[in-house]
C-alpha positions in Angstrom: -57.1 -43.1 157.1 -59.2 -43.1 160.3 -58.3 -42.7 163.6 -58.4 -45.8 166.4 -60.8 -44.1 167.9 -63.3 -44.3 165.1 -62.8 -48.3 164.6 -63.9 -50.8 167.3 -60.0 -52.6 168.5 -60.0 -55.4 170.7 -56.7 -54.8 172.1 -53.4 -53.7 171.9 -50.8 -56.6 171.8 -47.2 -56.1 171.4 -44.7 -58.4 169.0 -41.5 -59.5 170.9 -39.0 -57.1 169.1 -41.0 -54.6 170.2 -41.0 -56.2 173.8 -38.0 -55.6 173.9 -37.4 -52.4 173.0 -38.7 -50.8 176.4 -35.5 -51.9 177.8 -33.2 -50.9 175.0 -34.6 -47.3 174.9 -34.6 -46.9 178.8 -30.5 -47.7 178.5 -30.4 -44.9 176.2 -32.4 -42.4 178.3 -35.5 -43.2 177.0 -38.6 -43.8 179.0 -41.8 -44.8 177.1 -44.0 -47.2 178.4 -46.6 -49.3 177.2 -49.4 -46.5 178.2 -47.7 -43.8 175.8 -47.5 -46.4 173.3 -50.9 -47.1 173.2 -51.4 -42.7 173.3 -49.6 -42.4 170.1 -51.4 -45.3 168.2 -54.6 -43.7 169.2 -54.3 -40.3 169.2 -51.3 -39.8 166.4 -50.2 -36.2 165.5 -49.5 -37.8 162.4 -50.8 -41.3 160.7 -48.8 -42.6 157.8 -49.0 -46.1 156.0 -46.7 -48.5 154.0 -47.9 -51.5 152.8 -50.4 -52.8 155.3 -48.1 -51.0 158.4 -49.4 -47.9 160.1 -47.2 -45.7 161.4 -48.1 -43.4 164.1 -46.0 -40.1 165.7 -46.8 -38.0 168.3 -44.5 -35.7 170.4 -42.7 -36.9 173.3 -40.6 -33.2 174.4 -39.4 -30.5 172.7 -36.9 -32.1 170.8 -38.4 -36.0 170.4 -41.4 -37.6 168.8 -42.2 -41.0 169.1 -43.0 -42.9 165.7 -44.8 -46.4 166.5 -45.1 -49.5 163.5 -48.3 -51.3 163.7 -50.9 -52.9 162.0 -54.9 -54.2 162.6 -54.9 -58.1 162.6 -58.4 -59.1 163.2 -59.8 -56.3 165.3 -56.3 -56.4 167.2 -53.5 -54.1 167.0 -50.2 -55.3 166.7 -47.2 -53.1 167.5 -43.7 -54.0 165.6 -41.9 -51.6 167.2 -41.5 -48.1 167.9 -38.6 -45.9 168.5 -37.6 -41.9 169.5 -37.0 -39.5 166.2 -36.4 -36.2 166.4 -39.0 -33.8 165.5 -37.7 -31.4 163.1 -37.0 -34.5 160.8 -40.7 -35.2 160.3 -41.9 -31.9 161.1 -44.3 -32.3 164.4 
């Protein structure tokens, strides 16, 4: 798997679940932004896939990583959604 970097994307576009998980997150303490979004899909600690999804995580703090589901549509990349995991459970 390449990195976004290596591959010529448009843009970043975000589906409406994933919309509206800014909000959700931020009531649970949670700040990420659109900005550290984007960071993680293109400069992932880790890249996984499933099917035709990528999954990106990076570290957020000491104790969180963020894990973001997207895929390419047409030069685009779409983000499903994206939510806080802990580290030591996938180890970055």
């Amino acid at each position: 798997m390449s990195s976004l970097k290596s591959e010529r994307v448009k843009r970043v576009k975000f589906a409406e679940h994933a919309h509206g998980k800014f909000a959700l997150l931020r009531k649970y303490g949670f700040e990420i932004d659109e900005s550290t979004v984007r960071c993680v899909i293109e400069n992932p600690s880790r890249l996984d896939s499933r099917g035709n999804q990528l999954l990106a995580l990076k570290p957020m703090d000491q104790e969180h990583a963020v894990r973001v589901f997207h895929e390419k549509v047409n030069h685009n990349i779409v983000v499903i959604t994206f939510y806080p995991v802990k580290r030591v459970r996938f180890h970055v």
